[in-house]
Each structure stands twice: as structure tokens, then as C-alpha cells.
MIKOLVEX-796531 format. One record per residue (C-alpha): x, y negated, z; residue in one letter; residue number from 1. Coordinates in steps of 0.001 Angstrom, whole numbers, padded with zeros to 6 digits. Each point is the difference from the previous one (the first is absolute). Layout:
BEGIN
NODE         x         y         z   residuo   num
NODE         X         Y         Z         A   NUM
...
% end
This chain:
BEGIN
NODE         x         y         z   residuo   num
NODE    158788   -062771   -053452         X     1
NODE   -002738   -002821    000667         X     2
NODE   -000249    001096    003682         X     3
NODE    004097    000093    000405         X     4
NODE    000039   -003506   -000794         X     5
NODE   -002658   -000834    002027         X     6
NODE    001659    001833    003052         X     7
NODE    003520   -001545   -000629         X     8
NODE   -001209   -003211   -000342         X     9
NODE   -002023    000023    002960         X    10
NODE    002915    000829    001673         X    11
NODE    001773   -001781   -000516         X    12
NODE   -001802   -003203    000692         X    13
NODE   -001246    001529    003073         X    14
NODE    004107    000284    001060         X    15
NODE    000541   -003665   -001397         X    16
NODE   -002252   -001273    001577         X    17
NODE    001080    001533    003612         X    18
NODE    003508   -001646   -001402         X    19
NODE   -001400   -003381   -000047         X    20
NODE   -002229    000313    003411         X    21
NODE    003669    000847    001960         X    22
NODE    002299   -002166   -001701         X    23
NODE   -002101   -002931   -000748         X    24
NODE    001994   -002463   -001920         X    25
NODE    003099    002099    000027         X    26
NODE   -000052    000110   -004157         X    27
NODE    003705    002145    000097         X    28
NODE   -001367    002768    002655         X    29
NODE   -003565   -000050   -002106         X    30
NODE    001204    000469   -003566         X    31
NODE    002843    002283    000969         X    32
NODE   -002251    002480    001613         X    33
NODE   -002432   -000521   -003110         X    34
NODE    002429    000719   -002715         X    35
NODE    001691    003277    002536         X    36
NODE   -003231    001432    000441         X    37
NODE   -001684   -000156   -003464         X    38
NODE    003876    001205   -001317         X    39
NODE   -000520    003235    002132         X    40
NODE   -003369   -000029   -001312         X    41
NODE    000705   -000539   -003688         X    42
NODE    003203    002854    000176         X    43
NODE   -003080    002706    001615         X    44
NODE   -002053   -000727   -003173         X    45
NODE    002958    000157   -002144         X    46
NODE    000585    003292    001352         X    47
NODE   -003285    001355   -000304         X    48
NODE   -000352   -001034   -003724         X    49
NODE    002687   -000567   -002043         X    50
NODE    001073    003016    000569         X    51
NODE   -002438    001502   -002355         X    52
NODE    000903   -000598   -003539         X    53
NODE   -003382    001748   -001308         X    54
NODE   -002789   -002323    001569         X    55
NODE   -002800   -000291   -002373         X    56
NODE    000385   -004079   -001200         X    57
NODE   -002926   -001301    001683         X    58
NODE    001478    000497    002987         X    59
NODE    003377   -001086   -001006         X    60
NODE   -000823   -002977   -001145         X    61
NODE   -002194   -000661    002986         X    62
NODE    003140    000695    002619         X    63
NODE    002167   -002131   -001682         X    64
NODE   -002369   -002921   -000954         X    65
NODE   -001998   -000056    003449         X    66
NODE    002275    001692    002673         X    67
NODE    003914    000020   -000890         X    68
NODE   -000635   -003518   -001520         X    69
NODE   -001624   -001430    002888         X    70
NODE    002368    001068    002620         X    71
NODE    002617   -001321   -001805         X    72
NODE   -001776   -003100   -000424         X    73
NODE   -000485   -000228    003469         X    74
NODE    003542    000657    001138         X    75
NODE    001117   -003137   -002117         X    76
NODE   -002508   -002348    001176         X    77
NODE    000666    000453    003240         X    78
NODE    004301   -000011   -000694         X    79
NODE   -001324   -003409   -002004         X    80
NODE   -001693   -001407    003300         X    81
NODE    002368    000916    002268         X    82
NODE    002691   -002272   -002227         X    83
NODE   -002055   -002579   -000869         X    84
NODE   -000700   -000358    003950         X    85
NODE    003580    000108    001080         X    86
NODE    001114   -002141   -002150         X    87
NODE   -002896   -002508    001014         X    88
NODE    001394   -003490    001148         X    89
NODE   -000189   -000675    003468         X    90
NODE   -001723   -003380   -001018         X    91
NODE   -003084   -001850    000719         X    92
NODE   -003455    001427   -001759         X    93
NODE    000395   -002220   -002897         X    94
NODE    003340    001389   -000834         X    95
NODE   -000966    003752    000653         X    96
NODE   -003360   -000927   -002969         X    97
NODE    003089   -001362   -002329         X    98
NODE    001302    003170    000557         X    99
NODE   -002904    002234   -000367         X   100
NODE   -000991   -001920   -003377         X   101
NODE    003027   -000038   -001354         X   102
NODE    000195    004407    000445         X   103
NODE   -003709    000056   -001039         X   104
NODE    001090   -001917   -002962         X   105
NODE    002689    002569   -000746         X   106
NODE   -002291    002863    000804         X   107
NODE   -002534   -001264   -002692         X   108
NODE    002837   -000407   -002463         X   109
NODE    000505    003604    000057         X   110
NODE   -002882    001218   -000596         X   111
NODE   -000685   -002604   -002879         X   112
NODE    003639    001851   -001764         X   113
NODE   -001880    003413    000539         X   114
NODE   -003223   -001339   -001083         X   115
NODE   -001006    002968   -001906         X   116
NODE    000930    002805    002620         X   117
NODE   -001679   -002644    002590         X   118
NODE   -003294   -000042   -001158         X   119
NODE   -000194    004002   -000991         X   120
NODE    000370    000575    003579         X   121
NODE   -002413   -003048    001243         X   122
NODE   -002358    001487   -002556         X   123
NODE    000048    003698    001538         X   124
NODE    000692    000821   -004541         X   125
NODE    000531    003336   -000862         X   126
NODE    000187   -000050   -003530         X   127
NODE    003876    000771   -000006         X   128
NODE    000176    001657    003372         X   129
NODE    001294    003015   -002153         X   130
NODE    003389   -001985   -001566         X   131
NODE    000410   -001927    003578         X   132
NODE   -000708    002906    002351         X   133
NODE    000725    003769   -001311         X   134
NODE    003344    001111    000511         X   135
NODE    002428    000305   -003083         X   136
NODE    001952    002255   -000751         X   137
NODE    003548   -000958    000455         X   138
NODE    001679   -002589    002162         X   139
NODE   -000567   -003699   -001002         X   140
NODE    002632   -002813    000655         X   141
NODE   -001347   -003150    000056         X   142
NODE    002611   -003579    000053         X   143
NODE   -001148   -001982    002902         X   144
NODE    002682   -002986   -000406         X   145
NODE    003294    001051    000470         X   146
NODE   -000992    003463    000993         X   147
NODE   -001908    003090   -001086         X   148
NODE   -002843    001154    001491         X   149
NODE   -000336    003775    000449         X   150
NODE   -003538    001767   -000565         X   151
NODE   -000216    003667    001008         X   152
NODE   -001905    002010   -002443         X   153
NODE   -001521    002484    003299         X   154
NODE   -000042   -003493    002439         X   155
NODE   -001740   -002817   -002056         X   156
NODE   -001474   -001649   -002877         X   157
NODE    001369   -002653   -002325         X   158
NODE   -002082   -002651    001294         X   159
NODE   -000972    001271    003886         X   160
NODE    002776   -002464    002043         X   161
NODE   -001382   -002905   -002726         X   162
NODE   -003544    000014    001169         X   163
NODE    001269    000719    003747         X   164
NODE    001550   -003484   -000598         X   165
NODE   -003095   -001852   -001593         X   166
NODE   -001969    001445    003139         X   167
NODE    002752   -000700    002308         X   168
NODE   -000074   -003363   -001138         X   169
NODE   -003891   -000766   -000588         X   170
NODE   -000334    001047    004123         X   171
NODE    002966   -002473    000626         X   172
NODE   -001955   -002943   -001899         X   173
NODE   -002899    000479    002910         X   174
NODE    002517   -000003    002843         X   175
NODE    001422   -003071   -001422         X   176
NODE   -003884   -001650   -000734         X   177
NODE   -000741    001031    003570         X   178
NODE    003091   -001410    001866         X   179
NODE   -000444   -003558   -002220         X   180
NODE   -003713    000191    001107         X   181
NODE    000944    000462    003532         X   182
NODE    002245   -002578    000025         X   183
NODE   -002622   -002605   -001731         X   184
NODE   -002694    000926    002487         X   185
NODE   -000072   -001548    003738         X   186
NODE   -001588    002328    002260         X   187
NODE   -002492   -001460    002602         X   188
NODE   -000744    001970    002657         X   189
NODE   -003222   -000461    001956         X   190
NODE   -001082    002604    002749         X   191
NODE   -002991    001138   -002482         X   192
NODE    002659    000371   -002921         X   193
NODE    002559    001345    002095         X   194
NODE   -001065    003589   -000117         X   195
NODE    000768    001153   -003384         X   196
NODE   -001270    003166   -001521         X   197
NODE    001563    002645   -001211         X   198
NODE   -000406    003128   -002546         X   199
NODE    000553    002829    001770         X   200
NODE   -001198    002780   -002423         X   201
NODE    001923    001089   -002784         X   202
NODE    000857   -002484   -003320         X   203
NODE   -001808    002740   -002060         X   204
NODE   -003476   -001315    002013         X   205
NODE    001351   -003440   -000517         X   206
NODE    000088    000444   -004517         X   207
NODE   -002830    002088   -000175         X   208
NODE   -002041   -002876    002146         X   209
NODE    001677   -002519   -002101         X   210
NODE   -001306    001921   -003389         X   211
NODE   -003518    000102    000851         X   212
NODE   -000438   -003211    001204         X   213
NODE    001666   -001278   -003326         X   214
NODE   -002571    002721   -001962         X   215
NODE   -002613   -001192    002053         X   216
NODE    000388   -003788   -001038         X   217
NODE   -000208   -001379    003486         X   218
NODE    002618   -002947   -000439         X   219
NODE   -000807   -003070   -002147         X   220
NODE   -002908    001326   -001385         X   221
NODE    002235    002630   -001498         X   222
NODE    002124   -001833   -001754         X   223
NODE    003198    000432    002557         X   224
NODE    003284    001726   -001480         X   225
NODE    000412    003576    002120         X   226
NODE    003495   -001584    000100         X   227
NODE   -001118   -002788    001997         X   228
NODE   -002010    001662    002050         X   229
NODE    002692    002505    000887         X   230
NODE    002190   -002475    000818         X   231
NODE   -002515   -001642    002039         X   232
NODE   -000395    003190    002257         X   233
NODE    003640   -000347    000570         X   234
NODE    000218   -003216    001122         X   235
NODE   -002336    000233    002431         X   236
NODE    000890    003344    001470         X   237
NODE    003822   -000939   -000401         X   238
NODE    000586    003761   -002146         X   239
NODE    001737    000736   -002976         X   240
NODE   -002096    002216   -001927         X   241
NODE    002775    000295   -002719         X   242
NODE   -000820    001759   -003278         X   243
NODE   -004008   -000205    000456         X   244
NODE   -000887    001098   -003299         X   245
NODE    002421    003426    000109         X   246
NODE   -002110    001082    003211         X   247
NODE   -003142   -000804   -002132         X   248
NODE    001497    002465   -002328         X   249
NODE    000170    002476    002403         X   250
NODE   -003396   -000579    002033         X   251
NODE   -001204    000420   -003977         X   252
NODE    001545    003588   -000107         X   253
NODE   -001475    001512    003324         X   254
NODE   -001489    003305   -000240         X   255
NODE   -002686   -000714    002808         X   256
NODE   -001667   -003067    000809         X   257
NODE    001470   -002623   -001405         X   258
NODE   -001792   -002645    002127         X   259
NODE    000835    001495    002834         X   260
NODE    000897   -003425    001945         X   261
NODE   -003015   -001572   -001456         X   262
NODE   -002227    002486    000817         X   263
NODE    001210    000614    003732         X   264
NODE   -001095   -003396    000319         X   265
NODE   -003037    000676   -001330         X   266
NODE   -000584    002593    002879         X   267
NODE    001692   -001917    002293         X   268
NODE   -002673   -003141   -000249         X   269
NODE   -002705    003225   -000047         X   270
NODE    000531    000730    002837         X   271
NODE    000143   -003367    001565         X   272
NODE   -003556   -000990   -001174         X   273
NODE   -001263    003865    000949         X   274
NODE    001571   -000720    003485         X   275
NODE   -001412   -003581    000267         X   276
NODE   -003324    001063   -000868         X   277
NODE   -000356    002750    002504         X   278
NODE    001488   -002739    002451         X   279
NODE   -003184   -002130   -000681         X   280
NODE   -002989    002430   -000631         X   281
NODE    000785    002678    002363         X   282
% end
């Protein structure tokens, strides 16, 4: 199950990401091919396991709390960006911060109602994965408003679309930090500055990187927050690295190796001084 998130996930940033490279700022044409893709993607998985009402509850609990949940998650952060970019003012940058604040605000605000749910899912808890995960056994009908929500007994869990929203909506709070940010910093090109580096191997490298150096202690004498730091790494390679601490989870569960960034590094500089060395003593 670990390795089927890992594989849809990397797929689906890798397809994102070709999104963004062809339609640059085109926000519509971006997030519409997002949330059509990961849809199709989310109804194969769908297929393949809910299907199967006997799954031992390891595994159900796992498909629901790490895979169905964040697909859906993603699907409504990117519906969320899409609005919250079309209905952006055509105004100067000042305005366009109002603006941002003012959904940020809002964004914040629901997550502070849900406060409870909110920080289960920050947390990674498990404690009641059982009640908020396992299928029951009959339909549920929950009042949203002024109209009932329908849970399918064989198709989800009484909480799964909650913490799809507390995801959805923690991943929309760094879209909004990052497009204030943007707007607050003045970028000054120089021709040594103008060549910008990029990540080009997988966001998996990126975490696991991230993790050690925070392990290792390298930043303020090791007193830096792995939250900081991960949002450092962002800035500067301009990536959204999105729910770090899930991938963590997952790099935790590997069967083989699970350094395996680290250490190809480790082989990688190896080599280097190996090569160097027969460069110099022949």
C-alpha cells in the first residue's frame, strides 16, 4: 500500500508539474488538468479497492486515511485555487495582498472551527483511526446545513471527506503564504543571480534530504524547526513540497533501504573523491 502511494503521488506531481512548465501562469488550464487527472486517478483506485469489502483493517484504514483521503484533498485544493484566482481583482499588488489576506484569514478560520480534526491530521494520530477510518456498517447521513450528506457504507468512512478538507485546506494556507511572500519580495536580478536553480529529482529526494539535515543538526546549531527548514527549501527552489511529514511516513515504511536518497549521495560524492584522486596521483 506504502509503495501505491508513493507511485501515485509521484505521479502525479511529475504530470503537475509538466502542467505548470506549458501553461505557465494560466491558473484555469493548470488546476483544471490537476483536478481531471488525479479524478481519473482517484476513480482507478476506487475501483481497485473498494470493491473488496473483506480487506484486513490495516489496510483499510491505510487506503482511506493516506490514499482516498489525499486525492480528494487534492482535487479541492486545486477547485479552491482555481476560484480564489479567478475571482482575483484585476488591481494593483497592494490590492491583490488585501485579497490574499483577507482568504488566508478565512482559510485559518476554518481550520480553527475544526480544531480537533485539524491537528489529528497535522499530528499524523492514530489513536482513533479505527472510529474515523473503518467502514460501518450501514449508510450514514450526515446534515451539512440545509442538506444531508450521504456516506456509502462500501464507498467511505464517516470522517474521510472531513480530513480531505483539513488537508485541502492546510495546502491552501501555503499557496496563500507563498503568493503574499511573493508579492512582499522585490526581485533583483543581477547576471550572477539570474540563473536560478532548480530541483530536478523527485520531491521524495527533496524530504528525505530535508530529514537528515534536520537529524543531523546542521542549522542553528540544531536548534531550527524541521518546519522552517522545509519551508526554507521551498523558497529557494520555488517547490511545493506539500504534506512533508506524510512522505516521511512513508520513506519510514520502506521495505529496502530507507536512505536510499541519502545514501546515493553518499556514493555519488565516493566516487567523486575516488575519481579526483586517481586524477592527481596517477
Amino acid at each position: 500500500m506504502n509503495q501505491t502511494l508513493l507511485a501515485i503521488t509521484e505521479e502525479i506531481n511529475v504530470y503537475i508539474k509538466n502542467a505548470e512548465e506549458d501553461f505557465q501562469h494560466d491558473y484555469s488550464k493548470i488546476t483544471e488538468m490537476s483536478i481531471q487527472y488525479i479524478s481519473k486517478r482517484l476513480e482507478e483506485v476506487k475501483q481497485k479497492f473498494e470493491q473488496n469489502l473483506e480487506i484486513a483493517p490495516d489496510t483499510e484504514i491505510f487506503y482511506f486515511k493516506h490514499i482516498k483521503c489525499h486525492l480528494l484533498a487534492l482535487i479541492q485544493y486545486y477547485s479552491l485555487v482555481q476560484k480564489i484566482e479567478l475571482d482575483k481583482p484585476p488591481i494593483k499588488k497592494k490590492g491583490v495582498k488585501k485579497y490574499y489576506l483577507k482568504t488566508l484569514f478565512k482559510i485559518k478560520k476554518k481550520l480553527t472551527h475544526n480544531k480537533f480534526f485539524y491537528n489529528y491530521f497535522k499530528s499524523n494520530s492514530s489513536q482513533f483511526d479505527d472510529h474515523f477510518f473503518r467502514r460501518s456498517a450501514h449508510d450514514l447521513f450526515i446534515p451539512i446545513t440545509d442538506y444531508l450528506l450521504e456516506i456509502d457504507k462500501n464507498k467511505n468512512t464517516p470522517t474521510v471527506h472531513l480530513f480531505a478538507q483539513m488537508e485541502a485546506y492546510e495546502m491552501l494556507r501555503h499557496y496563500l503564504k507563498k503568493k503574499i511572500k511573493n508579492l512582499d519580495t522585490k526581485e533583483i536580478l543581477t547576471p550572477k543571480s539570474s540563473k536560478l536553480l532548480k530541483w530536478t529529482t523527485s520531491k521524495i529526494d527533496l524530504i528525505e534530504s530535508i530529514y537528515a539535515l534536520h537529524a543531523a543538526g546542521v542549522f542553528n546549531n540544531g536548534k531550527a524547526d524541521l518546519k522552517d527548514i522545509a519551508e526554507y527549501f521551498q523558497e529557494i527552489f520555488d517547490i511545493d513540497l506539500g504534506q512533508y511529514n506524510r512522505v516521511f511516513y512513508d520513506i519510514r515504511s520502506r521495505k529496502n533501504n530507507k536512505t536510499k536518497f541519502v545514501d546515493s549521495l553518499k556514493d555519488a560524492l565516493s566516487k567523486r573523491i575516488k575519481d579526483t584522486d586517481n586524477e592527481l596521483f596517477p
